[in-house]
LOMI-866047 format. One line per 10 residues: for each residue x, y, z of N, C-alpha, C. Coordinates in steps of 0.1 Angstrom, whole numbers, always signed. Each point is the difference from the previous one (the first is absolute). Last residue first. Layout:
// LOMI-866047
X,Y,Z,X,Y,Z,X,Y,Z | ... $
This chain:
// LOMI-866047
-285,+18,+120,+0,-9,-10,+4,-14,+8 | -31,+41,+25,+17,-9,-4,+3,-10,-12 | -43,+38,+3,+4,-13,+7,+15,-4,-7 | -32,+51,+1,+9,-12,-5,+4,-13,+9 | -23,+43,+14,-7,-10,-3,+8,-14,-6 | +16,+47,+17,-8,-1,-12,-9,-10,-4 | +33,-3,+35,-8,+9,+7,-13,+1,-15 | +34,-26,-12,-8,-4,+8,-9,+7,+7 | +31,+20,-25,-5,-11,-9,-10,-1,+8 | +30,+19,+20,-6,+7,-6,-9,-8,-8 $
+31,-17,+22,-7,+2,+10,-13,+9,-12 | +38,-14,-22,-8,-10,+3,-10,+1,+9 | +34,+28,-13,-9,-1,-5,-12,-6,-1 | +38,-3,+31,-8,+14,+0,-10,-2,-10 | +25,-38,+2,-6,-2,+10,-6,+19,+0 | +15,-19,-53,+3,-2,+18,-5,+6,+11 | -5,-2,-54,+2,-9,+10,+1,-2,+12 | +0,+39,-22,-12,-2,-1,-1,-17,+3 | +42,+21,-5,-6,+3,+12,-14,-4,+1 | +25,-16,-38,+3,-5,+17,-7,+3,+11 $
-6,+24,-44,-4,-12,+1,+6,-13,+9 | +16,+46,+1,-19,+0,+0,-5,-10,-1 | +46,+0,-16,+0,+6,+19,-14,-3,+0 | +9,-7,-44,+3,-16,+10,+1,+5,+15 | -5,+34,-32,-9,-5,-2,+2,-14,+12 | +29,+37,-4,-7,-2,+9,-10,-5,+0 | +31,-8,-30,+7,-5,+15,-15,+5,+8 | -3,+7,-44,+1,-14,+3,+1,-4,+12 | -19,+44,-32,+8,-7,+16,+5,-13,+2 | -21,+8,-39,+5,+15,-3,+11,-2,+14 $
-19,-50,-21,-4,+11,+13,+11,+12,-1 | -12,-45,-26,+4,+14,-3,-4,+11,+8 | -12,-42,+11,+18,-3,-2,+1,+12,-9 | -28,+0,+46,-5,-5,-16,+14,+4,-8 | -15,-18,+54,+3,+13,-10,+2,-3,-16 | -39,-21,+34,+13,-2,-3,+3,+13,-4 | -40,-29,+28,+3,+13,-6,+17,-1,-7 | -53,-28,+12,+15,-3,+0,+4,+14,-5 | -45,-22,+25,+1,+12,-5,+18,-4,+0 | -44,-33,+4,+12,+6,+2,+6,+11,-4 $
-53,-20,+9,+14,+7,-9,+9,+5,+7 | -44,-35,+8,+5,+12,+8,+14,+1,-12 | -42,-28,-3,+1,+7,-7,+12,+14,+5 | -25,-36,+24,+2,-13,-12,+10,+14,-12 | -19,+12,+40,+13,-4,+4,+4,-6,-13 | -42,+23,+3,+10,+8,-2,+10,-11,+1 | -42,-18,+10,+10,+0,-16,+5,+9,+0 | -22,+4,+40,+10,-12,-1,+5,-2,-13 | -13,+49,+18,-6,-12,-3,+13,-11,-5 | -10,+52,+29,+2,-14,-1,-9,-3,-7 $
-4,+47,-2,-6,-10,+10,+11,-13,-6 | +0,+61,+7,+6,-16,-6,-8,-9,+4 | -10,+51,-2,-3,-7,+8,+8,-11,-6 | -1,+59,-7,+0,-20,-4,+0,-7,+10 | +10,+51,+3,-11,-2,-8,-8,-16,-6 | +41,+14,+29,-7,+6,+6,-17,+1,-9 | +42,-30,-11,-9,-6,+9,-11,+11,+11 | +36,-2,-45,-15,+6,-1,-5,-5,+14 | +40,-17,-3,+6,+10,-6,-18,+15,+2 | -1,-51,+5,+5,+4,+11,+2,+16,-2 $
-17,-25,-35,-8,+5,+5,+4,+5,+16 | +32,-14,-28,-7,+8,-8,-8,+6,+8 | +21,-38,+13,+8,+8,+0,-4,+18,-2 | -24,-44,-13,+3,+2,+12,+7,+15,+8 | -17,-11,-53,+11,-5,+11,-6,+5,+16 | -35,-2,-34,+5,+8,-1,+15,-11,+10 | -51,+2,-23,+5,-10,+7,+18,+7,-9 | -53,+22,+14,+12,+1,-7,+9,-14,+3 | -57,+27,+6,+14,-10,+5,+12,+0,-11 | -42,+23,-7,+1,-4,+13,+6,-5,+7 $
+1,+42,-36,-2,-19,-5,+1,-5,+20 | +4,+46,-16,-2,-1,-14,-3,-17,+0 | +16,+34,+36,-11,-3,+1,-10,-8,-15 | +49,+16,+11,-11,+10,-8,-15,-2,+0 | +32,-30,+24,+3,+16,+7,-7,+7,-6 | +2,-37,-22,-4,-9,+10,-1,+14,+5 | +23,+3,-35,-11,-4,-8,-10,-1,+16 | +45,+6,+3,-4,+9,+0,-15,-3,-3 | +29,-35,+3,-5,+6,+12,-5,+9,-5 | +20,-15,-38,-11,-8,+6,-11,+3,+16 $
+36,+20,-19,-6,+6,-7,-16,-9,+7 | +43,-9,+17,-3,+10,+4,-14,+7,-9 | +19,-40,-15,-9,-4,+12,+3,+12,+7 | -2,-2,-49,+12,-1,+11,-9,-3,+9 | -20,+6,-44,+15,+0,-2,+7,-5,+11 | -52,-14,-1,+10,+12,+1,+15,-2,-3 | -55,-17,-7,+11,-9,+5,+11,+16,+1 | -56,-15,+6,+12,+11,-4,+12,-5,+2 | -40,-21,+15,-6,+7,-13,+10,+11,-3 | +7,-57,+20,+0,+17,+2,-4,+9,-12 $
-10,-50,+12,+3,+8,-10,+4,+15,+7 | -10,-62,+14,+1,+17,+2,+9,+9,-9 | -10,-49,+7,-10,+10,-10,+3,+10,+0 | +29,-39,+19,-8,+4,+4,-3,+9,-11 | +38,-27,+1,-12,-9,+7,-13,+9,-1 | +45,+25,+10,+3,-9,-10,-15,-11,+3 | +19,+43,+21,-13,+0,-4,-9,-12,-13 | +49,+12,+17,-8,-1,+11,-17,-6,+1 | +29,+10,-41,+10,-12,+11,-15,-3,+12 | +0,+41,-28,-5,-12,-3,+1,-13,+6 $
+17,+39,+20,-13,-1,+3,-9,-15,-11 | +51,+17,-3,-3,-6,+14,-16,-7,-1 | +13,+23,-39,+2,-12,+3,-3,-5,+12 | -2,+39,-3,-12,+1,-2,+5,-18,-10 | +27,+26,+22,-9,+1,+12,-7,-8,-7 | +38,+4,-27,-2,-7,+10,-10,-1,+7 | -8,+15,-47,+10,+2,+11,-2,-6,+10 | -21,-6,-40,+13,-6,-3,+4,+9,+12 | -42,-2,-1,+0,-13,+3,+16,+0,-1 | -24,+43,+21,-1,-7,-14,+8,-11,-1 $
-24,+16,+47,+15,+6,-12,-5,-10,-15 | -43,+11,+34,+12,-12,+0,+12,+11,-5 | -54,+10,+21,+15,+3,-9,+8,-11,+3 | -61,-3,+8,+20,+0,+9,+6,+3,-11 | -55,-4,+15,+9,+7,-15,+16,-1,+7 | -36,-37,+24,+4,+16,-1,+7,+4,-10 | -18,-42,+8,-11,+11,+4,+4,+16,-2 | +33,-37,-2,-9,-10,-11,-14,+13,+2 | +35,-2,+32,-1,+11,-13,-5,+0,-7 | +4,-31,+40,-10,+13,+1,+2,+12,-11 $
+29,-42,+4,-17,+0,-5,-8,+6,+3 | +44,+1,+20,+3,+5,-20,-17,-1,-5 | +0,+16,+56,+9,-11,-10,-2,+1,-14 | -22,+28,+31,+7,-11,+11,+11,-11,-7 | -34,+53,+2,+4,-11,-11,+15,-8,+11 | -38,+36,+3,+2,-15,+10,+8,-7,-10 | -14,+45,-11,-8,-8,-6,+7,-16,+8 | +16,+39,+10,-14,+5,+1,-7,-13,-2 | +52,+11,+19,-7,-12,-10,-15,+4,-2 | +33,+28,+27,-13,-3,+3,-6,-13,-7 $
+27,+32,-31,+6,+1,+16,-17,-9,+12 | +9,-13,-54,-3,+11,+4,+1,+0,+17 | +29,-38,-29,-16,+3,+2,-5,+21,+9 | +38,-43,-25,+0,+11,+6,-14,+3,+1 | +29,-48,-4,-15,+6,-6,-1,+14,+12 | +49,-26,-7,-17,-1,+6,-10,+7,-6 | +53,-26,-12,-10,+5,-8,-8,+6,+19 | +54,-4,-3,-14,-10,+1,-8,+8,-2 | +59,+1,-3,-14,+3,+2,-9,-4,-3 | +58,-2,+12,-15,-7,-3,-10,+9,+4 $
+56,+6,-10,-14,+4,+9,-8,-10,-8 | +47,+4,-18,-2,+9,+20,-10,+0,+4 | +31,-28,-38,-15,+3,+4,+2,+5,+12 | +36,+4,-44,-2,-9,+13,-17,+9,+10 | +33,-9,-58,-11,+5,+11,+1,-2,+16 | +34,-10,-41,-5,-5,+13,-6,+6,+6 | +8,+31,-44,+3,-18,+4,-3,-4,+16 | -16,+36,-46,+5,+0,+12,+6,-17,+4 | -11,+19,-43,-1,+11,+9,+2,+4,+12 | -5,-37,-35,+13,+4,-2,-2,+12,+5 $
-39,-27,-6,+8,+11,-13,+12,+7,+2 | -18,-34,+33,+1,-2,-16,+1,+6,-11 | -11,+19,+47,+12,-9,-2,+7,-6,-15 | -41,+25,+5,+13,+10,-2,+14,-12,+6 | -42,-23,+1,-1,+7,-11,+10,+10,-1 | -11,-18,+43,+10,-8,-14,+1,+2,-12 | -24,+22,+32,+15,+4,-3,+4,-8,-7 | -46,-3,+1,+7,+10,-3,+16,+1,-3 | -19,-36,+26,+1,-3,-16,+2,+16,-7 | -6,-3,+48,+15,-7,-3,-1,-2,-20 $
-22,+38,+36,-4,-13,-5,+13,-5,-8 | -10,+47,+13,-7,-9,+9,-2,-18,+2 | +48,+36,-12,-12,-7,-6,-12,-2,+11 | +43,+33,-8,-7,-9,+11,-11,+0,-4 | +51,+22,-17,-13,-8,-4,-6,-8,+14 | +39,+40,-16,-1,-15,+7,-18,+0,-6 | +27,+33,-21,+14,-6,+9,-8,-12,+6 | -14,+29,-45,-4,-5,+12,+13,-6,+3 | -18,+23,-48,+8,-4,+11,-3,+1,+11 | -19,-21,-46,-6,+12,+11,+11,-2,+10 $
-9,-33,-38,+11,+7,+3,+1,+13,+6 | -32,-40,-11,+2,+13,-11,+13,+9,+2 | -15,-30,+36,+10,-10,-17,-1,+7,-10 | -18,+20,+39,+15,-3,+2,+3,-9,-13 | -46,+14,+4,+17,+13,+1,+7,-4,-4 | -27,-37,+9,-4,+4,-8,+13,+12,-7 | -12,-16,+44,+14,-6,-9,-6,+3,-12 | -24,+27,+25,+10,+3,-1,+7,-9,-5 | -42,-6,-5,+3,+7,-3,+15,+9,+2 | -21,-43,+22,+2,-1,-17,+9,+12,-2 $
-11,+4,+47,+12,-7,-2,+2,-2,-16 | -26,+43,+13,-6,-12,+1,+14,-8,-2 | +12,+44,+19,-12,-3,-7,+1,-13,+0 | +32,+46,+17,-11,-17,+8,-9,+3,-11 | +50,+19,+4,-9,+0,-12,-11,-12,+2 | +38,+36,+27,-5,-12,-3,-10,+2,-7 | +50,+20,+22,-12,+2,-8,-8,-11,-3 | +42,+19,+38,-12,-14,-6,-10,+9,-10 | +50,+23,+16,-16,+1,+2,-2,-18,-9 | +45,+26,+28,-7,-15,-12,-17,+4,+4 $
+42,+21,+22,-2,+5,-14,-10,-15,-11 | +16,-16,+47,+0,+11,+1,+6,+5,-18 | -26,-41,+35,+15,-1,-17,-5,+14,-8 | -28,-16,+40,+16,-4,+3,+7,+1,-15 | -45,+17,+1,+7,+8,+17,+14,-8,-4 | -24,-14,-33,+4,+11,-3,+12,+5,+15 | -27,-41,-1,+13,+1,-5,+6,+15,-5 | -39,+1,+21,+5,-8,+8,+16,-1,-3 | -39,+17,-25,+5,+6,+4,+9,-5,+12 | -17,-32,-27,+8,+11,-9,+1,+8,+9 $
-30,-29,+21,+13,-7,-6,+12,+12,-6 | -42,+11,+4,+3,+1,+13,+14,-4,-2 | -24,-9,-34,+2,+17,-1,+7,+0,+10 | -16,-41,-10,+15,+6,-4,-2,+17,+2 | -39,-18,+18,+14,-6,+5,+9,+1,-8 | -39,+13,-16,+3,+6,+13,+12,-6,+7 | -11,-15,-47,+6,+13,+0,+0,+8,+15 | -4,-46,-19,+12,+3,+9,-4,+12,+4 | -33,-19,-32,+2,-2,+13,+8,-4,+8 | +5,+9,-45,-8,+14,+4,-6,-6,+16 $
+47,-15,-20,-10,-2,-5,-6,+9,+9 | +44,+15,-11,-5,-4,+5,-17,-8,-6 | +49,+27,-14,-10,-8,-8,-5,-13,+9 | +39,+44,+5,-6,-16,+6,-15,+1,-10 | +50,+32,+0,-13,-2,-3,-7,-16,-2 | +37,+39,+26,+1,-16,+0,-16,-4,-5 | +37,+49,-1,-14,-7,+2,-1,-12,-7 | +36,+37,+22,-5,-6,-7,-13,-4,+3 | +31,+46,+3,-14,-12,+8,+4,-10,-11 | +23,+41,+0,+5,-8,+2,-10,-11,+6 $
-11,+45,-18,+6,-3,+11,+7,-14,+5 | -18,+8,-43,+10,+11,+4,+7,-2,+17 | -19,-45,-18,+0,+12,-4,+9,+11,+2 | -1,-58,-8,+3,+13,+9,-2,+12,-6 | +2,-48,-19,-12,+6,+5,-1,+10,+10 | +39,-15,-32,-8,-7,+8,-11,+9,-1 | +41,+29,+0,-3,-14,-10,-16,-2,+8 | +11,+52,+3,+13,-14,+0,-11,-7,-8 | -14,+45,-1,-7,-12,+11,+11,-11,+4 | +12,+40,-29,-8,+6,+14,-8,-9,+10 $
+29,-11,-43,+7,+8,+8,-7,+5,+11 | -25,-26,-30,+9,-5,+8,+3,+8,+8 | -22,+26,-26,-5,-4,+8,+5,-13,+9 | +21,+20,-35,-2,+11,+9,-9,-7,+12 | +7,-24,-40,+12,+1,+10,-1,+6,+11 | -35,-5,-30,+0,-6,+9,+14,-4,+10 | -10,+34,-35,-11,+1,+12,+9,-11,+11 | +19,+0,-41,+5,+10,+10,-10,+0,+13 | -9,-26,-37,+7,-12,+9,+5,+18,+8 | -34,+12,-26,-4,-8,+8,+9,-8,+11 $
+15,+29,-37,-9,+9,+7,-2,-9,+13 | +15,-21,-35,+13,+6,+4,-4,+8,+11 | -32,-19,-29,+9,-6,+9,+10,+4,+13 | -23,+24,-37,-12,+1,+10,+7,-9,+12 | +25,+11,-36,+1,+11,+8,-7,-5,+12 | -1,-31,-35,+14,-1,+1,-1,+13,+17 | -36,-2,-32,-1,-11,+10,+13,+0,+9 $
């Protein structure tokens, strides 16, 4: 055991000696790893290569999935430098486990009902699904809170619920269901194969999206850079062009 050690801590000097500290490789890159929700992922991508152009040897890695399931990671202890929730009770959940502190909100987003390019079946509002098979998200992530919120009063059942609301669209693009009630944002992203339609209980149901850096961040500094810049007026255009609304 004693050899096998002794074997292992040499690996790993050798391998210091060829990366440094931190999160820098041979070449001297680092990387700034974000734990995005799964409807940032066109817009932080954009985002990340943006901050990349201005903070030279820094790659963005990211990890887009459902808001639960990443604070989830993070209070298991998965490293990550920043966090962007779809929804404010996720993060609070890694706030209160001592993961992160004063969040701050960069975006709003709003439910519509995605529909096949064309709308085939005329759909006009939330009570035209009551006819149609529709996907939701599943109730503990955000989208698919959103949609209960939304769809609060009324009978309607979707016949599939999904991990994410990219999973959710897909179900809609696979030809697998006739409607989807998806972000906004989402179906802007799919808008050569989707159609959006407005409806007025979206507003009763729109999510804040809060991002922070997380107090065991590998980066720290450049965790609080990314999470400024994703505050401010470049990123912000990006957002919007994506559909996001101003907090």
């Amino acid at each position: 055991m004693r050899t096998g050690f002794a074997l292992a801590l040499t690996a790993c000097l050798s391998l210091a000696a060829l990366t440094g500290c931190g999160g820098s490789d041979a070449s001297g890159t680092t990387t700034l790893t974000v734990f995005a929700a799964a409807s940032l992922t066109e817009a932080f991508t954009e985002i990340g290569d943006r901050f990349e152009a201005e903070h030279d040897g820094v790659t963005v890695e990211f990890n887009f999935a459902a808001s639960s399931d990443l604070a989830a990671q993070i209070t298991e202890g998965a490293p990550a430098d920043v966090f962007a929730s779809a929804d404010q009770g996720n993060m609070d959940k890694v706030v209160d486990a001592g993961a992160a502190a004063d969040p701050q909100t960069f975006a709003l987003n709003q439910l519509v009902i995605a529909v096949p390019e064309g709308n085939p079946d005329g759909v006009t509002g939330l009570a035209d699904l009551a006819r149609l098979d529709f996907a939701a998200c599943a109730p503990e992530v955000p989208c698919g809170a959103a949609a209960q919120t939304a769809a609060e009063g009324t009978d309607l059942t979707p016949v599939t619920y999904e991990a994410d609301v990219k999973s959710t669209l897909q179900k809609l693009t696979l030809g697998e269901v006739d409607a989807a009630l998806v972000y906004r944002t989402d179906a802007l992203a799919a808008q050569d194969e989707v159609d959006a339609v407005e409806f007025p209980e979206s507003a009763a149901a729109v999510n804040a999206y809060p991002i922070t850096a997380l107090a065991d961040a590998p980066e720290p500094d450049l965790a609080a850079a990314f999470t400024e810049y994703v505050l401010g007026d470049d990123a912000r255009t990006v957002l919007e062009t994506a559909g996001f609304q101003r907090p």
